[in-house]
C-alpha positions in Angstrom: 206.2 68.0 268.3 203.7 69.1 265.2 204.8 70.7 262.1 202.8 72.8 259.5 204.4 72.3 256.4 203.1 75.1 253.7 203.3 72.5 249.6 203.2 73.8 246.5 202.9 71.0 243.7 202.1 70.3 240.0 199.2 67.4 239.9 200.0 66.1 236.7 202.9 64.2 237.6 200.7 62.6 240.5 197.3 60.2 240.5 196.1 62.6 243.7 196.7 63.7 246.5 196.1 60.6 248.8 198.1 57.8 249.2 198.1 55.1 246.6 199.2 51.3 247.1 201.7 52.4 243.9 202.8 54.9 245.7 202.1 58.0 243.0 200.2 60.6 245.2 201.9 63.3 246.5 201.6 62.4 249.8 203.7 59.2 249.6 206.4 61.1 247.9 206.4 63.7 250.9 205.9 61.3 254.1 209.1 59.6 252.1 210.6 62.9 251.7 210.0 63.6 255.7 210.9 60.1 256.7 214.1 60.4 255.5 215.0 63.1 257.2 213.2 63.2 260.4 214.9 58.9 260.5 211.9 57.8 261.3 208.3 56.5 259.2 205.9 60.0 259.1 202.4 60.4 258.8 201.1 63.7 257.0 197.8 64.9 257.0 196.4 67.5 254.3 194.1 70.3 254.5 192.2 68.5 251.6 192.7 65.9 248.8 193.7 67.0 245.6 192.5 64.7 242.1 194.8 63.2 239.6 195.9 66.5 237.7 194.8 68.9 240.3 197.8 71.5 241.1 198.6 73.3 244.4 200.1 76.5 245.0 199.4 76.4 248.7 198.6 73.1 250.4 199.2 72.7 253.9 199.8 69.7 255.9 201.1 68.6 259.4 203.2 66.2 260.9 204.2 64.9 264.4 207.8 63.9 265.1 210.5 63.7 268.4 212.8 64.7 265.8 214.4 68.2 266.7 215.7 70.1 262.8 215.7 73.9 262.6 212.6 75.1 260.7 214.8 75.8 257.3 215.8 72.0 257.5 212.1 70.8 257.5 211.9 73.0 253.9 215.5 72.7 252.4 216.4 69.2 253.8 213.0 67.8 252.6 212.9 69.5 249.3 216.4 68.1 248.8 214.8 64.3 249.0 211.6 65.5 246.9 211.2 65.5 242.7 211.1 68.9 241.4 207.5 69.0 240.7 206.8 69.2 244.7 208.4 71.6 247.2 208.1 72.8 250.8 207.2 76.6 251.0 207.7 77.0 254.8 208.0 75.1 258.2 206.0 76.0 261.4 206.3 74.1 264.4 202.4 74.6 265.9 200.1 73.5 268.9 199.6 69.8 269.3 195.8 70.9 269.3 196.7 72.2 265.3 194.7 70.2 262.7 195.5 70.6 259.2 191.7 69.9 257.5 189.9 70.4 260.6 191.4 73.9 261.9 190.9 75.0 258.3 188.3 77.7 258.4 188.2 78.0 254.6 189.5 76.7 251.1 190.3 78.9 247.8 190.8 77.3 244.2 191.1 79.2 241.2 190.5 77.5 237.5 192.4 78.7 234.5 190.8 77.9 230.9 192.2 78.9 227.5 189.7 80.1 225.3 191.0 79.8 221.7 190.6 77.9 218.5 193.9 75.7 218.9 194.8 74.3 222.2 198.1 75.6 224.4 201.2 74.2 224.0 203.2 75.5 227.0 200.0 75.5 229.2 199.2 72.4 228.2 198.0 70.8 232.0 198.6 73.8 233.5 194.9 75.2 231.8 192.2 73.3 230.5 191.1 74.1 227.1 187.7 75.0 225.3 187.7 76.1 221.5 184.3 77.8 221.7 183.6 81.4 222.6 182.6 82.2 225.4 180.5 85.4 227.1 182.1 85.8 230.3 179.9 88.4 230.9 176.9 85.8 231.3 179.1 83.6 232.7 180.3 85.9 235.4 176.4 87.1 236.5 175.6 82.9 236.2 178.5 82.9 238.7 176.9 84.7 241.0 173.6 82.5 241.8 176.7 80.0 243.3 177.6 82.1 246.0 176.1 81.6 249.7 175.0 78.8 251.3 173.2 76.0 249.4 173.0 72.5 248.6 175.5 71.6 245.9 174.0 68.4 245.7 173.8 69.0 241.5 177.7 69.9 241.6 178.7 67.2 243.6 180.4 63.4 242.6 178.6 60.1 243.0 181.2 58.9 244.8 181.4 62.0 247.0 181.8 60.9 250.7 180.6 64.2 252.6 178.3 63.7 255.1 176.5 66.8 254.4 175.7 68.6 250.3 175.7 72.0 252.2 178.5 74.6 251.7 179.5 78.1 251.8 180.7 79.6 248.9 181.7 83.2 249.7 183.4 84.1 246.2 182.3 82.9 242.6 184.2 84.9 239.9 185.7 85.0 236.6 188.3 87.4 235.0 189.4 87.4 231.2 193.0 88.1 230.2 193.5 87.8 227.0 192.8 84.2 225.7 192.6 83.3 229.5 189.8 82.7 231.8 190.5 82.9 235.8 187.7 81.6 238.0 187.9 82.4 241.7 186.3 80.3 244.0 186.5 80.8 248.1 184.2 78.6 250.5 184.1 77.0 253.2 184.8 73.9 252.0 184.6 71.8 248.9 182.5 68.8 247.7 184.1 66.0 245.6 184.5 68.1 242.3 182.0 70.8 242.9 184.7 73.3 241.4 185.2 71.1 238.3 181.6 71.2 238.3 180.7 74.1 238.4 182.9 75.4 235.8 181.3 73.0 233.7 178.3 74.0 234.1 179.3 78.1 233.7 181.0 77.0 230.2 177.1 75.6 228.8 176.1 79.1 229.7 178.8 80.7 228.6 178.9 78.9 224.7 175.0 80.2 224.8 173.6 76.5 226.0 171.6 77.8 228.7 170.7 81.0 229.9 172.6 82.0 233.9 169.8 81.7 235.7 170.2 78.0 234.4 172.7 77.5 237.5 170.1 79.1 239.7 167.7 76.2 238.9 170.4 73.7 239.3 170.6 74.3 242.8 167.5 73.8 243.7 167.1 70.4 241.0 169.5 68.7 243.6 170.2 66.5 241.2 173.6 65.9 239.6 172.2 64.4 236.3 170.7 67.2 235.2 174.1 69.4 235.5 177.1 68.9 232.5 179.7 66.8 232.3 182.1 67.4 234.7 185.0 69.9 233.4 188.7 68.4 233.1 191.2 68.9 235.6 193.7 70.5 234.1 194.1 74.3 235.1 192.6 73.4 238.8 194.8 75.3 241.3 194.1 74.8 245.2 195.5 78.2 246.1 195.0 78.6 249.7 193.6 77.5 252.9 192.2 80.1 255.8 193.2 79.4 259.3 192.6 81.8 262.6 195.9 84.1 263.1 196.2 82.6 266.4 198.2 79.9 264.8 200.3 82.1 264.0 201.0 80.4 260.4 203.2 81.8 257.3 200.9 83.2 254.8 199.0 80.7 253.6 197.5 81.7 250.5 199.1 82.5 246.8 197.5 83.4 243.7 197.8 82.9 239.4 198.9 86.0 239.0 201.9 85.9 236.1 198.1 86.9 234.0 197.5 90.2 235.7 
């Protein structure tokens, strides 16, 4: 039997994602979460690796197991076994044929930066910081040179393992409330820290570095070196992952919306 799990987690108690030898990703604290109760050793696979830091408000795994629990034990009987910095949204049993990354038909993240002199406090690793202002109004029409497909070759990590630099970025955004910038990015997948990336790049044009049509010729340089550093983790939310109704899946998508 296979089981969708929907996750919702805070990175910056974690070194990842994936599974560590020390055993501090999230997934070793879930398989051991889902081991104990399913009385048995479980594997779990993700719709996509998270780094060290990197939050989720809507990962989603699966799992196989002969072990028969009603649907409410798979999320109040794990959670029980699980620190309070992880939790289990929802349970859905699903198709043996259901694969977590590769029945994924597309990934959301959104990025929250505080813009102010002083650094946050209570949002301190829940939003990166830069003390700078910014013109989101460049940084939103720089923005929109990302969307479509290209080769994010320039945004991507050395040690990215991707077979291919070409993705599908169907939403590049960013909103100000207040002191806070949200950045909305939907695709159809992700390279190694091509979101971190890319809002590095957006803050250069943003603090008056470069003009936007800078990110325009970054695409087409290819080449990583020329691009800024890449942008801290902190305030990186994966925040949904698109699958085809058929599977017939909770919502699988949730938002930062305590700004709005």
């Amino acid at each position: 039997m296979r089981i969708a799990l929907g996750i919702e987690y805070d990175g910056s108690h974690f070194c990842g994602w994936q599974t560590q030898s020390t055993g501090c990703g999230v997934q070793d604290r879930l398989e051991r979460a889902l081991s104990q109760l399913a009385q048995h050793e479980v594997s779990v696979v993700a719709a996509g690796r998270t780094d060290t830091g990197v939050h989720a408000l809507s990962q989603v795994v699966h799992f196989d197991t002969e072990t028969d629990r009603p649907d409410s034990a798979w999320v109040r009987g794990v959670n029980a076994h699980l620190p309070p910095f992880v939790r289990v949204l929802w349970a859905q049993p699903v198709n043996d044929d259901f694969h977590a990354r590769f029945s994924a038909r597309g990934r959301h993240y959104q990025f929250l930066l505080f813009n102010h002199a002083v650094a946050p406090a209570v949002m301190s690793g829940k939003s990166s910081w830069f003390h700078l202002p910014l013109d989101v109004e460049k940084m939103a029409g720089a923005a929109q040179y990302l969307e479509g497909e290209h080769d994010f070759s320039a945004f991507r990590a050395a040690e990215c393992q991707a077979k291919s630099p070409i993705r599908n970025l169907y939403r590049a955004s960013i909103v100000k409330h207040s002191d806070y910038l949200v950045f909305d990015f939907s695709g159809n997948a992700f390279l190694h820290h091509q979101v971190r990336n890319m809002v590095g790049a957006l803050v250069y044009v943003g603090k008056g570095s470069y003009s936007p049509d800078f990110i325009k010729t970054l695409l087409a340089s290819k080449d990583r070196t020329k691009s800024p550093p890449t942008f801290s983790p902190d305030g990186l939310y994966l925040t949904g992952v698109d699958y085809e109704d058929a599977w017939g899946l909770p919502p699988t998508r949730r938002y930062l919306n305590f700004l709005a």
